[in-house]
C-alpha positions as CSV (number, residue, x, y, z in Angstrom):
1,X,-3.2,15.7,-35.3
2,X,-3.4,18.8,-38.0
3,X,-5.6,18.9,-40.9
4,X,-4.1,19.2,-44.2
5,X,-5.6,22.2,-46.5
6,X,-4.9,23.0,-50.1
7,X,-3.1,25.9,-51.5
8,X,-5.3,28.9,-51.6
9,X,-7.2,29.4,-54.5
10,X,-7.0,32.5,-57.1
11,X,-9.1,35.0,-55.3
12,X,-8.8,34.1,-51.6
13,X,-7.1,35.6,-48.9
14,X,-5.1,33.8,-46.0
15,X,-6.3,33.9,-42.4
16,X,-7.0,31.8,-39.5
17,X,-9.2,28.3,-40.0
18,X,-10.4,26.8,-36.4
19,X,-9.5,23.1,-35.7
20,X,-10.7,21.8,-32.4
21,X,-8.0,18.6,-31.6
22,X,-9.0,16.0,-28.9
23,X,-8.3,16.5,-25.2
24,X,-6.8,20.1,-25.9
25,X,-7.9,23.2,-24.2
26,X,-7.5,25.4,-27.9
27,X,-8.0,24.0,-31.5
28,X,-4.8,23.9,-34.0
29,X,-5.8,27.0,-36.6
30,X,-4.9,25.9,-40.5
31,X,-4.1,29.6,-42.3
32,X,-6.8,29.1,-45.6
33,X,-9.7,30.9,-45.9
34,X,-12.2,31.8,-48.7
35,X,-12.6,35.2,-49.2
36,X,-16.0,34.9,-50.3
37,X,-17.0,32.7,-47.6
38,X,-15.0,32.7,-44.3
39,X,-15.6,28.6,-45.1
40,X,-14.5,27.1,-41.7
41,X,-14.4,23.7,-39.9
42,X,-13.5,22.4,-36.5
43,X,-11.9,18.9,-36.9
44,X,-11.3,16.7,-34.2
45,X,-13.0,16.4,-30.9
46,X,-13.7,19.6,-28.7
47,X,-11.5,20.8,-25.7
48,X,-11.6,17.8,-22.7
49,X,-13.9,16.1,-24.3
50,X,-14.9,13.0,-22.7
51,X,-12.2,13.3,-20.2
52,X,-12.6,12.7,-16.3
53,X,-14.5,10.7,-13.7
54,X,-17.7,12.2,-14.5
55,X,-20.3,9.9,-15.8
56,X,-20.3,10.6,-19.5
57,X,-23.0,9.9,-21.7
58,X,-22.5,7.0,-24.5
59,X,-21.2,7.6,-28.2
60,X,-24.5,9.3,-29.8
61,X,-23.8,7.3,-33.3
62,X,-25.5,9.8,-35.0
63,X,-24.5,8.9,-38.7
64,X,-23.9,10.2,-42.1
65,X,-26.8,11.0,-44.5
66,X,-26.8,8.7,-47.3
67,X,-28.2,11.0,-49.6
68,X,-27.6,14.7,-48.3
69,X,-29.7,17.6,-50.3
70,X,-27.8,20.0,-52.0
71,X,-26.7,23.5,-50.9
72,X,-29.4,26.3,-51.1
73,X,-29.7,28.0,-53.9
74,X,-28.4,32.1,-53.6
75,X,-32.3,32.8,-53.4
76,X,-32.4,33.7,-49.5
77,X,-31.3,37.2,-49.1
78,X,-28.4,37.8,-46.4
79,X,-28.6,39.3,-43.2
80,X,-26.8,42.1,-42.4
81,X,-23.9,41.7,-39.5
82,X,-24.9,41.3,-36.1
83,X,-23.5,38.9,-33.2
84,X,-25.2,35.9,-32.3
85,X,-26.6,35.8,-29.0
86,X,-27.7,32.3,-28.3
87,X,-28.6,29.4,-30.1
88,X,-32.1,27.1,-30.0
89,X,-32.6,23.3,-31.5
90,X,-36.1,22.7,-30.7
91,X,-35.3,19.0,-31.9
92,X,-32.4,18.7,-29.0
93,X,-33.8,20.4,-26.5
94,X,-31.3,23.2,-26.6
95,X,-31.8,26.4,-25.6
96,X,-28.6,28.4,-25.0
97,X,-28.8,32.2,-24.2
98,X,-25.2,33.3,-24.4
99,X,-23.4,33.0,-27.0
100,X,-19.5,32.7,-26.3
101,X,-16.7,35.0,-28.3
102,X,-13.9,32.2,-29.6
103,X,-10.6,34.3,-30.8
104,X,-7.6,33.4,-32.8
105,X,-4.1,33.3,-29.7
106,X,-2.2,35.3,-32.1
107,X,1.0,33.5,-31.0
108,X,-0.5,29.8,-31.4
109,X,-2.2,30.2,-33.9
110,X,-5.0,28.1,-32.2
111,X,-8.8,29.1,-31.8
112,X,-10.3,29.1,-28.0
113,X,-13.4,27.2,-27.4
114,X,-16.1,27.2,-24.6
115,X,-14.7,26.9,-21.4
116,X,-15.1,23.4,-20.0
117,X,-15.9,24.7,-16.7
118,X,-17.9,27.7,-17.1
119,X,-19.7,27.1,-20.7
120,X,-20.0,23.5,-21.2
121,X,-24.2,24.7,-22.2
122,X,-22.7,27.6,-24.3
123,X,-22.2,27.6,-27.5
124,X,-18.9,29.7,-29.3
125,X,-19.1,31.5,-32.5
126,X,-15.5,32.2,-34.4
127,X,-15.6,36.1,-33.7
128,X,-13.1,36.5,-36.9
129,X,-15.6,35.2,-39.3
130,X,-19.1,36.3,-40.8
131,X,-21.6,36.5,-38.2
132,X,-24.8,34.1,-38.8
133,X,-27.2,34.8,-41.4
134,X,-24.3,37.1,-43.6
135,X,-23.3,35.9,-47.1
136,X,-20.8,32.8,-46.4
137,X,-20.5,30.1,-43.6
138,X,-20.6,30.8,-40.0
139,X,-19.0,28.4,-37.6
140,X,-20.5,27.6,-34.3
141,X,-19.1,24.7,-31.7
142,X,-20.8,23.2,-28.9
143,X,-19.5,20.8,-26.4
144,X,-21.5,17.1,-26.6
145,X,-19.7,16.6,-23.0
146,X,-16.8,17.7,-21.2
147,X,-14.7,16.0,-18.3
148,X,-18.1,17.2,-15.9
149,X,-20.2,15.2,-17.4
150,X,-23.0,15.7,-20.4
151,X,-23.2,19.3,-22.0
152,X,-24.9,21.2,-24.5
153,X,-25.2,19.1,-27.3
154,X,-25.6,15.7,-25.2
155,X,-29.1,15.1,-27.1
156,X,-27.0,15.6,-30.3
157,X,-28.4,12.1,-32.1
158,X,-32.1,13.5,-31.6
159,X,-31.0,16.0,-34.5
160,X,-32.5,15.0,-38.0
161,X,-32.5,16.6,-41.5
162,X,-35.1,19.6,-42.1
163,X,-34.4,20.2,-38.0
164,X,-34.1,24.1,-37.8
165,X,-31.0,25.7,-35.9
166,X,-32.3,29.6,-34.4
167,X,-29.3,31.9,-34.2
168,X,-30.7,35.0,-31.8
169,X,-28.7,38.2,-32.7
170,X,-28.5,41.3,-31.2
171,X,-30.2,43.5,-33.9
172,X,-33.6,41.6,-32.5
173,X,-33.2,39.4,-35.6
174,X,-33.2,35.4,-35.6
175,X,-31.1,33.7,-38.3
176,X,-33.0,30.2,-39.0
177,X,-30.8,27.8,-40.8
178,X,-32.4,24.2,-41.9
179,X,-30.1,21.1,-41.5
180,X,-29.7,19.8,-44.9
181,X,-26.6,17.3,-43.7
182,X,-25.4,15.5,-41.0
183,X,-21.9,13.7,-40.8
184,X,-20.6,12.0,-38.4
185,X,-16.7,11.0,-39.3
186,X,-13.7,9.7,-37.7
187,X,-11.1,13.2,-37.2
188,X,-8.5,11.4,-39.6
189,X,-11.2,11.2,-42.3
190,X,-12.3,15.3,-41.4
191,X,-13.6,16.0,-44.8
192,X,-11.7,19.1,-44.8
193,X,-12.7,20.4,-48.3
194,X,-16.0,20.1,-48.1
195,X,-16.6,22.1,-44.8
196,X,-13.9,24.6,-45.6
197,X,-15.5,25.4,-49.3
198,X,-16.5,28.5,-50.6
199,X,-20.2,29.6,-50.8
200,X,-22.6,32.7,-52.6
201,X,-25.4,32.3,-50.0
202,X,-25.3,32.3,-45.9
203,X,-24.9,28.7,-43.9
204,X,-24.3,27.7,-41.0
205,X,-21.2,25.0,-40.0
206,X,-22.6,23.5,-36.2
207,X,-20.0,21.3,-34.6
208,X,-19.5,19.1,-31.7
209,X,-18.4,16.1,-30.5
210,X,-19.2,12.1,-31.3
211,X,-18.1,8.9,-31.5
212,X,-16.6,6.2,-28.8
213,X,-14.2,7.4,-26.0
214,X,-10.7,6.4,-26.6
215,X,-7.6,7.4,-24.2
216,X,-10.1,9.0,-22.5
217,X,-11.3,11.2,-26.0
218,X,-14.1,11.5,-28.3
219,X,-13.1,9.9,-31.4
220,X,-15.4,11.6,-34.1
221,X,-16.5,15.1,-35.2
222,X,-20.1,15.8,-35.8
223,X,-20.5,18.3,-38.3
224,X,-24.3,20.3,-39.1
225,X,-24.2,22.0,-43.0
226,X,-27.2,24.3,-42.6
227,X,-28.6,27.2,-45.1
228,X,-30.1,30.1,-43.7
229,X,-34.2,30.6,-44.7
230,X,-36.1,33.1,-45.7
């Protein structure tokens, strides 16, 4: 299943979107991008997830906020560019120290994601877009399980609003981004405008996995709208 996008807008330029779709090894690519923002989303479920013998841990029902805050003001100054190294949610328990690279396949058009069976505890980071804590959105994705049973984000519904996501780079610096939203949605109902949006002031886009299994897939798409703080 592909995501639909709008035209571009006046001012953008065109470039690879990542879309993780269920049960697939690489996420369809949609070819929109803000130019002031990188804006990115992953819809659908992440690569063999839920898939397998392996004991798998029940659907996290994490929910929507009924009333999410709005974005950040342009107050927080931007950090310069530098990879992420990691990632920490104190809230989660997570505390990943490798941070994996997740490329555009040129000829698909599709975006990588953590390896299922080396980096099911990693987290990836779209190397083609801003780096965390630069003006725009960074997009990180995180496995809630994979076909070996429960991974990184498999304590994903213990994630509330105000929860701070840590973003380790390799200038020494830690980008700190505060949760301001939390959806969880159905992959047909991706809201695809919203996450792909424009913005004048760094965030972060976290996403993983939710929902019930179904043919042996996650269902749902969690999606994290974080702003970077001071």
């Amino acid at each position: 299943m592909r995501a639909t996008f709008p035209p571009a807008a006046p001012g953008t330029r065109r470039g690879p979107v990542p879309r993780v779709g269920p049960g697939t090894r690489r996420a369809a690519v949609p070819r929109v991008v803000a130019s002031t923002a990188l804006a990115l989303a992953v819809a659908g479920a992440l690569s063999a997830c839920g898939s397998g013998a392996a004991k798998l841990p029940p659907d996290p029902k994490v929910g929507s906020t009924a009333a999410p805050a709005p974005a950040a003001a342009a107050a927080t100054p931007a950090l310069p560019k530098s990879k992420p190294t990691g990632m920490k949610i104190a809230a989660a328990g997570v505390d990943a120290k490798k941070m994996v690279d997740l490329k555009v396949d040129p000829a698909s058009g599709e975006l990588g994601v953590p390896s299922a069976e080396t980096d099911a505890n990693n987290p990836g980071w779209w190397t083609e877009g801003v780096t965390p804590g630069e003006q725009g959105v960074s997009v990180l994705v995180a496995h809630f399980d994979t076909k070996y049973g429960p991974a990184l984000m498999k304590n994903v519904k213990d994630i509330e609003l105000g929860d701070v996501i840590e973003v380790p780079r390799e200038d020494g610096r830690t980008a700190r981004f505060k949760i301001r939203e939390i959806e969880d949605v159905d992959k047909k109902q991706f809201p695809t405008d919203k996450v792909y949006g424009a913005t004048n002031h760094p965030e972060l886009r976290l996403l993983t996995c939710g929902g019930t299994l179904k043919n042996g897939h996650r269902t749902n798409n969690v999606i994290f709208y974080a702003d970077l703080l001071a």
